[in-house]
C-alpha angles and dihedrals in degrees: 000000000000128000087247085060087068138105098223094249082061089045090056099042086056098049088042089057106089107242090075097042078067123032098169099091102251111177111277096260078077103104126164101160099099090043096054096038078056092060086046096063095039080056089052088061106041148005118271089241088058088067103060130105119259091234096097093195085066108075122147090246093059086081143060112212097051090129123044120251139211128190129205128174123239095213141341100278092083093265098151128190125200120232115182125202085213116232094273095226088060097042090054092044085053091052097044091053090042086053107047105125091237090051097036087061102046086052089051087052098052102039086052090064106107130241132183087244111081109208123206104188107081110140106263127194107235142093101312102215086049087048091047083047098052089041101062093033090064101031083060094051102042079053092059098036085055096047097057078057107045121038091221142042120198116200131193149136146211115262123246079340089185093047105051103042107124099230085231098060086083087067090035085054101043094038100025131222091323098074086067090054112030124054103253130187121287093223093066100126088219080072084052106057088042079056093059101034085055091043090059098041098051102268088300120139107206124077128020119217123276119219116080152039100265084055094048091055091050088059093036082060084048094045094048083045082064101036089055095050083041091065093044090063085045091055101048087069093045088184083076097060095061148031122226092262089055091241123133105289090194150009114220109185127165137206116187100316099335127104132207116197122191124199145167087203120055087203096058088041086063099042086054089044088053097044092054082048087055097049086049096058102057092060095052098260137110139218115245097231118275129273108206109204110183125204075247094067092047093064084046090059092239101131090055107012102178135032124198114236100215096206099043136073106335081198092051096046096041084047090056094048082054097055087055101054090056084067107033114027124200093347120148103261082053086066105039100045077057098056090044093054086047092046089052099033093125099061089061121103126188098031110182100215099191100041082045093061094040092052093045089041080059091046092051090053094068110013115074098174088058099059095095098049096037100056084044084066091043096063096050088051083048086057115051090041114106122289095248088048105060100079091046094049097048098049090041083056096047093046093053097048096041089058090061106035121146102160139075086212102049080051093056094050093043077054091055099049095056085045085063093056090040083262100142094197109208098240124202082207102095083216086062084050099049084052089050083051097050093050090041092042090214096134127073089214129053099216115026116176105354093131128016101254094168087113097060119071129260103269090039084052093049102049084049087051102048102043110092118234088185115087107217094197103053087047087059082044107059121111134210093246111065100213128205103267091062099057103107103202109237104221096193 
């Protein structure tokens, strides 16, 4: 079901589970649900703007570290991107202004208006490793189907699509171009949600955070703002709509912020491509330069160049999703080929344990969006090594990927693997530390400054202090073996 499909009261009580506060797959005793339920009933009671402190010069956005933030690298050339775990008194206020009944609606209105571009990534409630699944299953195969029906696929993205959204193009989206240009009224709640974004970013108006569903559906009110403008500029040159033969001419479908154009003309396929580029510009945003896949290239292989035959050689097969992700990091198939070799781990014979950590210590180099399921991997290998080689292998594993760490994530799952075997890692992620500190019990409180909470008054910051985000139980219940259903798929 997606989130569209929702009466406001349900749409709040999704983005309040925990699973969409965080999108950036932290190990499941990360647990922020009773903290931000907590801010929920402190909202009931009084105005954001109650709870801040009397001193005027301190305002939430007077600083610049009032989320926390994550980093993860998208390969192994430096390229960093930026997750941030939002100040929970701000996220709730967020949800509580996008679900009002009044506002829930307007956005479902708007969002129902239809474009020539079909997009896939709603926010959907299910598991979300089966949705991930189902996704790129039939996102692979609507790809194929398509390309025995158009000669060419043009593929692109938005660059840098968070950070350059301009704060205003939410009101620009719900109220359309005359809210730049009319005075409109102060109470419309597109104003509000600018408010908080610029509250959290330090008054900035560029950018919103990248790092969870509420977020993702932010951008997904942005992205249908542009596919609809997209379509506009389509239908002014109605030649382009359709062919002679008044069949479809293209297939225009997004994902996030990718787009997939398919064409029978190359020359059509460049004149869409332009027309999204110039809707892009005048909103301050720019096109990644275009990948062109042919049909030919689908009898060649080249779309999914490699399968995993799940009875055959676990080295081979591990060896070939390795190849792949040499050309074509952290894409979708990577992941799912992974999940696929975890899933059916135990029909495999002749495992090479040593040569199988070498080649998923390699994956996870490179490859961000891997750390979770790899490790997952890991820790079966781990487990069916000799007894008198398990200590050696893991810390072989962790050495050779610490040395080479480049992600607050990757840091808090290496972590979580020495938790499983009573290793309590140092971490340089505070929320490592806070982990080290719940186990160690040295600190009176369980999460201190994790957020910058100077802004809220006394009672508000210690409330925020005192209630755990670390779920006790599910840290004496970890195994050695991560199974399949605590693999968080990291999205990023």
């Amino acid at each position: 079901m997606k989130i569209t499909q929702l009466k406001p009261n349900q749409a709040k009580n999704f983005l309040m589970e925990n699973s969409s506060y965080s999108t950036a797959g932290l190990p499941i005793y990360f647990d922020f649900t009773y903290l931000l339920w907590a801010m929920s009933d402190i909202l009931e009671e009084k105005q954001l703007s109650e709870l801040y402190v009397a001193n005027t010069r301190v305002r939430p956005e007077n600083f610049n570290n009032i989320n926390y933030k994550l980093y993860t690298s998208r390969s192994e050339k430096y390229d960093w991107r930026k997750l941030e775990l939002i100040h929970p008194l701000l996220y709730v206020e967020l949800v509580n202004i996008i679900t009002k009944p009044y506002n829930w609606t307007k956005i479902k209105n708007m969002l129902k208006h239809e474009s020539l571009v079909e997009c896939l990534s709603l926010p959907e409630l299910s598991n979300k490793a089966e949705s991930f699944r189902n996704y790129s299953s039939e996102s692979e195969q609507s790809s194929l189907d398509l390309l025995r029906k158009y000669k060419y696929l043009f593929k692109t993205d938005i660059s840098n699509s968070y950070d350059s959204f301009d704060k205003d193009l939410i009101s620009r989206a719900l109220y359309g171009k005359r809210y730049l240009k009319n005075d409109v009224k102060k109470d419309l709640f597109g104003k509000q949600i600018t408010s908080i974004l610029k509250l959290m970013n330090n008054g900035q108006t560029k950018g919103i955070p990248e790092g969870s569903v509420l977020m993702d559906f932010i951008a997904e009110i942005n992205l249908h703002h542009i596919d609809l403008e997209f379509s506009k500029k389509i239908n002014k040159d109605s030649y382009l709509y359709l062919d002679q033969n008044e069949i479809e001419s293209f297939k225009i479908i997004r994902y996030r912020d990718n787009y997939s154009i398919f064409t029978n003309d190359l020359g059509l396929a460049k004149k869409l491509v332009q027309k999204l580029s110039d809707v892009l510009k005048e909103l301050e945003m720019r096109l990644n330069p275009a990948k062109i896949i042919t049909n030919n290239d689908v009898i060649k292989g080249k779309l999914k160049p490699y399968g995993v035959n799940l009875y055959g050689n676990f080295d081979d097969s591990l060896l070939k999703i390795s190849t792949y992700a040499s050309k074509f990091p952290n894409s979708n198939i990577l992941l799912q080929e992974l999940i696929e070799l975890h899933r059916n781990f135990a029909h495999y014979k002749h495992i090479n344990i040593n040569k199988s950590m070498s080649i998923l210590v390699g994956i996870i180099g490179g490859n961000n969006r891997t750390f979770a399921v790899c490790l997952a991997i890991l820790s079966k290998l781990i487990k069916i090594a000799p007894t008198k080689e398990k200590a050696k292998a893991r810390l072989a594993i962790l050495h050779n990927i610490e040395i080479n760490r480049n992600s607050s994530i990757l840091a808090l799952w290496l972590q979580r693997i020495g938790l499983t075997h009573d290793e309590v890692f140092y971490s340089y992620e505070p929320l490592g530390r806070l982990i080290i500190c719940h186990l160690s019990k040295t600190y009176r409180f369980s999460n201190p400054e994790l957020w910058n909470s100077k802004w809220i008054n006394t009672v508000t910051r210690n409330i925020i202090e005192v209630i755990s985000i670390v779920n006790n139980k599910a840290i004496l219940g970890l195994e050695e073996v991560i199974g399949d259903d605590k693999i968080e798929i990291f999205k990023y």
